[in-house]
C-alpha positions in Angstrom: 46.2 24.6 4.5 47.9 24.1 8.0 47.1 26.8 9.2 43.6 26.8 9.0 43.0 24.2 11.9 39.7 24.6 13.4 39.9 25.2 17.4 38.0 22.7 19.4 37.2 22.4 23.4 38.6 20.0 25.7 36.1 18.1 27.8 36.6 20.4 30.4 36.1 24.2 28.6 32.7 21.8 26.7 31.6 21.5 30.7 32.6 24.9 31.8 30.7 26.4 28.7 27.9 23.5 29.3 27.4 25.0 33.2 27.6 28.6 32.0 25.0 27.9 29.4 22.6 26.4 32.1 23.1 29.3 34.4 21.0 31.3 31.9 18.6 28.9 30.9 16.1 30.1 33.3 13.1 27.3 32.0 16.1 24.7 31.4 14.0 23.6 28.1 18.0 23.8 26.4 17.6 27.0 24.5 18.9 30.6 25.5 15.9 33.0 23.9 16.2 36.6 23.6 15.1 37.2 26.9 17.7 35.1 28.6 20.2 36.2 26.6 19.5 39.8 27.5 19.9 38.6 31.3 23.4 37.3 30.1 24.9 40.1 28.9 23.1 41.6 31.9 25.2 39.6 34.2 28.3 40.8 32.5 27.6 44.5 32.3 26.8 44.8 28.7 24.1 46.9 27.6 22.9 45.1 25.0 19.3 46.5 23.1 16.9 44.5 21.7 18.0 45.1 18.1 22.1 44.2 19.7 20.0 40.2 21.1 18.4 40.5 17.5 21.6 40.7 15.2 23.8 38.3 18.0 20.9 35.8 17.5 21.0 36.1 13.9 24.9 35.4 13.9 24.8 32.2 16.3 21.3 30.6 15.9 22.1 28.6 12.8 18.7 26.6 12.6 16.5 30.1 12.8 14.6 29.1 15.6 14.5 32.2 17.2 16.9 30.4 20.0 20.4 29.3 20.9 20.8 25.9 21.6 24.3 24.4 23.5 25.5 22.9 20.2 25.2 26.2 18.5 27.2 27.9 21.4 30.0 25.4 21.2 30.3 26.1 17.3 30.3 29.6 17.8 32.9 30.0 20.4 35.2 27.4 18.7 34.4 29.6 15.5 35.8 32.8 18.0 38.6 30.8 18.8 39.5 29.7 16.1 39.9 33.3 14.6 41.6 34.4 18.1 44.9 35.5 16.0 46.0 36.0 12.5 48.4 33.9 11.2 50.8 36.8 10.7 49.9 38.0 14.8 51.0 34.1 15.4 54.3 34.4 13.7 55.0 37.6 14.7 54.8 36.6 18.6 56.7 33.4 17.4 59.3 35.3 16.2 59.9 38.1 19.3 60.3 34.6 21.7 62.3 32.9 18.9 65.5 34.4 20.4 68.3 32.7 18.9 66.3 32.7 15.2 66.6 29.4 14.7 63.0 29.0 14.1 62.0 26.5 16.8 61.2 27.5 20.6 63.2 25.8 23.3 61.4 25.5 26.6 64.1 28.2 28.2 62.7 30.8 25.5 59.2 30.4 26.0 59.8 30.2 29.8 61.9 33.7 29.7 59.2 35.1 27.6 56.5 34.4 30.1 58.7 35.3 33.1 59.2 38.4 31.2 55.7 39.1 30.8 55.1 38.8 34.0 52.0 36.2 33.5 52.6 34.5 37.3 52.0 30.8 35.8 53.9 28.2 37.7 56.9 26.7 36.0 55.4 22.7 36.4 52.0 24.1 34.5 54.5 25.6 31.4 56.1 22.6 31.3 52.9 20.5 31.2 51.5 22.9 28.3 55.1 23.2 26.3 54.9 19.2 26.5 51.4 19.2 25.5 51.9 21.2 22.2 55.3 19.7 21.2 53.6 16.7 18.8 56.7 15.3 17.5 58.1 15.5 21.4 61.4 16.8 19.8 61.4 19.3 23.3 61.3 22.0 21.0 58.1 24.1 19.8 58.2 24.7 16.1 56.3 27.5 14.2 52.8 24.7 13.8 52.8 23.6 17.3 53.1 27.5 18.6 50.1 28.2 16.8 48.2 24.9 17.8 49.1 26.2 21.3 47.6 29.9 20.9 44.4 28.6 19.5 44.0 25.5 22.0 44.7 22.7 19.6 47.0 20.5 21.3 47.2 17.9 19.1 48.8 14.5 19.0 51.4 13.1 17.4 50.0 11.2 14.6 47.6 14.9 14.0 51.5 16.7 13.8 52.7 14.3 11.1 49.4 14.4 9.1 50.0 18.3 9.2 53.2 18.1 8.2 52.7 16.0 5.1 50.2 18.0 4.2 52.8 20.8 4.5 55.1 19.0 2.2 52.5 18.6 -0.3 
């Protein structure tokens, strides 16, 4: 279905995630181990025991090495992503900035709903995502593209009219 669309990183998030990762690669051999992973959560206040490092090694280290390499922390935070929001929580929020019901977002409504919330982005960096998420460049955000947009998945416009055939089908 549509709607299951795995999340993926841009370049950028990859590198962010790629320098976070070596900040806690204390022997840079390319594998977090239990111990370094225990400095991690550490570092952001989580109390984490041994049998906590266990069970989140378990979950993320899918070759059973005993250690987390980069490629398995990509795949599990596009896996987190990727379930960020229900499909109902997507629609729903669709639907509160949907104001005229017409099921397609104009600019103006997702604007007012950030203005609204009180979120401080600037008005040129909405633009740049709203244009970035509208595939078929119709200047309108339908129900597919607001979703691509809440899980990261900007996608083209050839990826919008393979979803939408697909849709069809």
């Amino acid at each position: 279905m549509w709607w299951d669309i795995k999340c993926t990183l841009t370049e950028d998030e990859t590198m962010q995630l790629e320098s976070f990762f070596s900040q806690f690669d204390m022997d840079d051999n390319g594998m977090l181990d239990g111990e370094e992973l225990q400095k991690m959560f550490s570092n952001f206040n989580v109390n984490a025991s041994k049998d906590d490092i266990t069970a989140f090694l378990g979950s993320v280290d899918t070759d059973n090495d005993g250690t987390i390499d980069f490629d398995e922390l990509i795949t599990f935070v596009e896996d987190i992503l990727s379930e960020k929001y229900s499909k109902d929580e997507i629609l729903e929020a669709f639907n509160l900035i949907d104001i005229d019901h017409n099921g397609e977002l104009s600019y103006a409504e997702v604007a007012q709903a950030l203005q609204k919330a009180d979120v401080g982005i600037p008005q040129a960096d909405i633009m740049n995502v709203l244009e970035s998420a509208d595939c078929n460049r119709d200047g309108k955000i339908d129900f597919q593209e607001f979703r691509g947009l809440m899980l990261g998945n900007y996608r083209s416009s050839e990826d919008a009219q393979v979803i939408q055939k697909d849709q069809e089908n």
